[in-house]
N, C-alpha and C positions, 0 to 999 in steps of 0.2 A: 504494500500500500504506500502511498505516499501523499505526507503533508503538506500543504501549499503555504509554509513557513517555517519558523526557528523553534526547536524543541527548548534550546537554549530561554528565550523572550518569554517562555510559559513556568519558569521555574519561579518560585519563591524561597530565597535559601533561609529565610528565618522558621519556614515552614515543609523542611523535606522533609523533617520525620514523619509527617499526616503528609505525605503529596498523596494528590488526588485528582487524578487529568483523564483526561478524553478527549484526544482529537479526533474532528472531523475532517478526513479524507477525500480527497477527490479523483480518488483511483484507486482500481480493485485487480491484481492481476493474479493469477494461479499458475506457478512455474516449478518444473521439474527442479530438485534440487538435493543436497544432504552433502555433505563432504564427501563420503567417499565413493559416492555416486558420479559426484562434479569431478574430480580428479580420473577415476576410471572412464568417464566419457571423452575429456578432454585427449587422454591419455591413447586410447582406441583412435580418435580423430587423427591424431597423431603418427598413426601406423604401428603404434608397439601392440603389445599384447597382454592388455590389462586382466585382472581375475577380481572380479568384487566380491568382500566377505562381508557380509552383515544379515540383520533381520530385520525382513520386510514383513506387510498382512496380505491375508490374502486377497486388498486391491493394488498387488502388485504386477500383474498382467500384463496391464498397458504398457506400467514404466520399463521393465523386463525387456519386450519387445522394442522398445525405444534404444535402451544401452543394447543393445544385442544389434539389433542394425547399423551402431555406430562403432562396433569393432569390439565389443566388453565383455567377457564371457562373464556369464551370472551363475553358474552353479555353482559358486562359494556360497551363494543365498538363501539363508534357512528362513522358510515361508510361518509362520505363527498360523494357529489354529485362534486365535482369541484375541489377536489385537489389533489394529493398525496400525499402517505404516506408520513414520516419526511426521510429525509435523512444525514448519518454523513457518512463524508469522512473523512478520519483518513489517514496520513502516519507516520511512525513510524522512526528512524531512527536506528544504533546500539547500542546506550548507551538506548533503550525505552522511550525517548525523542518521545511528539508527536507534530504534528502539523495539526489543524483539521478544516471542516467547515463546520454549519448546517444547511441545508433548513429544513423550521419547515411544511409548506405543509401545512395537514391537521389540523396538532397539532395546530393550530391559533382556532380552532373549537372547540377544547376542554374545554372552558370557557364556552359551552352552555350544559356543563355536570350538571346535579344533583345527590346527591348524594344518597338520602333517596330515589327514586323510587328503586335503585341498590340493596340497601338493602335490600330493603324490596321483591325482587323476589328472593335475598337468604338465609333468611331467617333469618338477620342482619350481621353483622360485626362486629369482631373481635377488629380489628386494621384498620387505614386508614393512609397507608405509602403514602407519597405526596413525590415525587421523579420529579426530572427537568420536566418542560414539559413549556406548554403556560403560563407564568407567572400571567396574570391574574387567568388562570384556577388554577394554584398553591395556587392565594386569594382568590379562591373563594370558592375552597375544604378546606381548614383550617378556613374558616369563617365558611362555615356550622357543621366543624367536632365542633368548637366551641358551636355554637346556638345548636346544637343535642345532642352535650353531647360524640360524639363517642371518644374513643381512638384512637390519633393520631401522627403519626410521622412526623417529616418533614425533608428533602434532599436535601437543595437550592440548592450545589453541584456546577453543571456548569452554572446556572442561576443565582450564586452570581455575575458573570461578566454583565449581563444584569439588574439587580434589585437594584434599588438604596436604599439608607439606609433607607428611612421610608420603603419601601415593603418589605424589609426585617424585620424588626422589625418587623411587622404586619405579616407577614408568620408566625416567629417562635415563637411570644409569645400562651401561654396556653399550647404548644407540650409538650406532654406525653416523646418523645423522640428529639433528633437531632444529624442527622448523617453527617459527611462530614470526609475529610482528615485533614493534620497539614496545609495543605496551606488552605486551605477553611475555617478553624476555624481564620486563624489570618487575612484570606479576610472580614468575617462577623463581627468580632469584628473591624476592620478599620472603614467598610462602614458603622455599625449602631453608631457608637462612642459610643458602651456599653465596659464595661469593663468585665471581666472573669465573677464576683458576680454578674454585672445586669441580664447576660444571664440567670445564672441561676437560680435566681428570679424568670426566667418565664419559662425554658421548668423545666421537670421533671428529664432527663438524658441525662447527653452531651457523647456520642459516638464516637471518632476522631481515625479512621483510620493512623498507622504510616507507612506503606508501610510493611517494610521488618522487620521494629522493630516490628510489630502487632498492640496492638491498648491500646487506654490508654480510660478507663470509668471514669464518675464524674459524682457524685450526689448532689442531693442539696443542702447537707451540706458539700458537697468538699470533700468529700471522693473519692478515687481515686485506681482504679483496673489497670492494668497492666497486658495484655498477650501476651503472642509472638507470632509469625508468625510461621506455620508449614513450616520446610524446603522444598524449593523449588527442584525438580528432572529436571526443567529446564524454563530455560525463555522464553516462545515462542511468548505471544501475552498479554497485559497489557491490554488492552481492556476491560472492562466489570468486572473485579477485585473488583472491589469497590463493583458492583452490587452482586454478589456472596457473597459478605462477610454480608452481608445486610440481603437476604435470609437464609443464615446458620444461623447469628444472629437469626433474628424474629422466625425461625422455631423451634428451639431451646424454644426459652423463653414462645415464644405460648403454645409450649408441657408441662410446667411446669418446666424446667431448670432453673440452677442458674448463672447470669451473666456471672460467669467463664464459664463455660462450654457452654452458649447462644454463648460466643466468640471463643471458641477452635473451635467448629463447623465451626460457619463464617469465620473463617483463614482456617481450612480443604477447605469448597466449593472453597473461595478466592484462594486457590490454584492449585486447580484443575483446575480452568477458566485460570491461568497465564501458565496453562502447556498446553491448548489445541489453536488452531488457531481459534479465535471466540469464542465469550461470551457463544454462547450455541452448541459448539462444544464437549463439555467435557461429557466424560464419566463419568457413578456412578457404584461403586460399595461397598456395606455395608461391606463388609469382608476387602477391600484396605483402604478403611475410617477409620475402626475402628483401623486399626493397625498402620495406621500414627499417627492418633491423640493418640495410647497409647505410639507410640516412640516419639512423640512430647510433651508430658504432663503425660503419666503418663497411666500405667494399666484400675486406678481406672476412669479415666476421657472416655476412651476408652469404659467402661463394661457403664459406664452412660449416654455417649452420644449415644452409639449402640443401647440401650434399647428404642430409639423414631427412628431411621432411617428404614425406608422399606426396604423390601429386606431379 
């Protein structure tokens, strides 16, 4: 939904403990969406070969048919007898300010996921991106990626509000990667009282999202990359941004890319999602792709990243 002004101009700070609001909207849209929906769609677009784990209900049909056309294999998807899918309601206001709220439905189910059957009917796994979901199920997929040996990422993301500082610790240590924004890095460093060097101690590569600046990478030894953000052609829908930058990322680096360019990618998809209404609304096209990211970075980064995209 979206507000036709400043969520900000509606607050009263002498009076947040009783807030009490209701705006009225002048738009109603219903779009496919879920983190790791949005990332295995973008991902399939992309030409790799995504496998989505989670729990859906069963008016999952439609969506099913949807990622499955777009290259995503869905039988990691355990279907619930009794709930529904998750649901996020989002309103947005003018400044892309949200304000949001999530029935988790089926996703309570998804803690009774394994991961090694998954596997093993495609014939192993790459990588295992753990992106928001049932937070237990979040423990319990980073436990086994642990005990199995698999390469893995982790995404607390919007589940740092929900998971206290030991779950958190315990999620991200041994991650190969971790992904979040500048606000979600200085939320996880709060809630687990680690400092910058603890964290990195345990995962392999801190990933932090800057919005509009691009994104800053660090390594384990504190080495620190810096890219920009591919100029925006227009602001339409923040939604699913994060998820997009995540899939350009990993598809990239999958294919044998180098940071740099794992990240030019992720800011191209990352943008294309902020120009379309709906995380997987967005068009691709290889030829539009390669020529933003050559007038955003450069010829050379354009002919290198063109040389893995479909199309």
């Amino acid at each position: 939904m979206h507000f036709p002004g400043k969520f900000a101009e509606q607050l009263v700070t002498e009076q947040l403990h009783r807030i009490s609001l209701s705006f009225l909207v002048d738009d109603l849209v219903v779009r496919r969406g879920g983190n790791g929906a949005n990332i295995a769609f973008a991902l399939g677009v992309l030409g790799t070969a995504p496998v989505l784990v989670g729990a859906a209900g069963d008016d999952f049909a439609d969506y099913r048919s949807w990622l499955e056309r777009h290259g995503v294999n869905t039988s990691g998807v355990h279907v619930s007898e009794v709930a529904n899918t998750a649901r996020f309601v989002c309103t947005t206001d003018d400044e892309q300010c949200q304000i949001a709220s999530f029935y988790a439905g089926a996703m309570s189910e998804a803690r009774q996921i394994e991961l090694a059957p998954i596997a093993a009917g495609v014939g192993g796994l790459d990588l295992v991106l753990i992106s928001p979901n049932d937070p237990a199920a979040m423990l319990r997929h980073a436990a086994e990626s642990r005990e199995r040996g698999y390469t893995f990422a982790v995404d607390p993301s919007q589940q740092l509000a929900r998971m206290d500082g030991d779950q958190i610790r315990e999620f991200i240590t041994g991650a190969d990667y971790l992904f979040g924004n500048d606000y979600e890095w200085e939320l996880l460093r709060r809630k687990t009282g680690w400092s910058e060097s603890e964290v990195m101690s345990r995962v392999g590569l801190r990933i932090t999202t800057l919005g509009e600046k691009g994104v800053e990478i660090v390594t384990q030894d504190g080495t620190s990359l810096q890219v920009g953000a591919v100029p925006e052609l227009a602001k339409v829908d923040p939604t699913g941004v994060g998820d997009g930058f995540r899939a350009g990322f990993l598809a990239a680096l999958t294919q044998g890319l180098s940071l740099e360019r794992s990240a030019q990618l992720g800011s191209m998809v990352a943008v294309l999602v902020l120009e379309a209404d709906g995380p997987q609304e967005w068009k691709f096209s290889k030829a539009t792709a390669v020529s933003r990211i050559s007038e955003a970075f450069g010829p050379e980064a354009g002919t290198e990243i063109g040389a893995i995209l479909p199309g």
